[in-house]
Residue, then its C-alpha position, 0 to 999 in steps of 0.5 A: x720486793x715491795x714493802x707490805x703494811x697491812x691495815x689494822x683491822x682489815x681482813x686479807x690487808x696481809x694475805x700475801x705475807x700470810x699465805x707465804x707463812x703458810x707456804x713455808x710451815x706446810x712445805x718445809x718445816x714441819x716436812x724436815x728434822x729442824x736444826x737446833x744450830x742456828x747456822x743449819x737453820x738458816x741454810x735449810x730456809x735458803x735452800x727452800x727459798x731458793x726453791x721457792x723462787x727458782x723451781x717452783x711454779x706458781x699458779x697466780x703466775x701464769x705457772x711461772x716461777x717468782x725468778x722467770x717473772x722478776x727477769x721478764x722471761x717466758x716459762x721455761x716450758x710453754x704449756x701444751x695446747x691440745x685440741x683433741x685428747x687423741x694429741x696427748x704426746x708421750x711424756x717423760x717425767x723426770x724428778x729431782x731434788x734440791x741438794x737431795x731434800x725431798x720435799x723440795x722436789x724438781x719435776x722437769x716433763x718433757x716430749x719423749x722422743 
């Protein structure tokens, strides 16, 4: 992770920091009961970070995850390149979730056999 200084006065000079501020209060504080302990508080925002940087894709990313970027490998599912909409596999749709928190859900699509 690089280290961020925003220009004072300048408009978007911390978007980045900006944006994951916005990430993290519309997916995933204002979706959970927030711990009063501050133990439990801590291990709800790892759990979402993990999340965040292992399982979720990130359109700016090239639909990569942060995790598949910072270690140099492919998406763990190529996209589909289709020609024609007649080409339109059967897919399956599996859902998932991180230790059970719905709103950290893990899709996984794949070619139905």
């Amino acid at each position: 992770m690089k280290t961020r200084f925003g220009a004072v006065g300048r408009h978007g000079s911390i978007a980045v920091t900006e944006r994951l501020v916005k990430i993290l209060k519309f997916e995933c504080t204002r979706l959970i009961s927030i711990p009063l302990n501050f133990k439990a508080m801590r291990y709800e925002l790892a759990l979402f970070f993990s999340w965040y940087n292992e399982f979720r894709t990130h359109e700016y990313l090239g639909s990569r995850t942060p995790m598949e970027v910072y270690n140099h490998s492919p998406p763990s599912e190529p996209p589909l390149k289709l020609v024609h909409t007649s080409e339109v596999p059967k897919l399956e749709l599996h859902v998932s979730y991180l230790e059970g928190r719905k709103h950290l859900p893990i899709i996984d699509i794949k070619k139905a056999a």
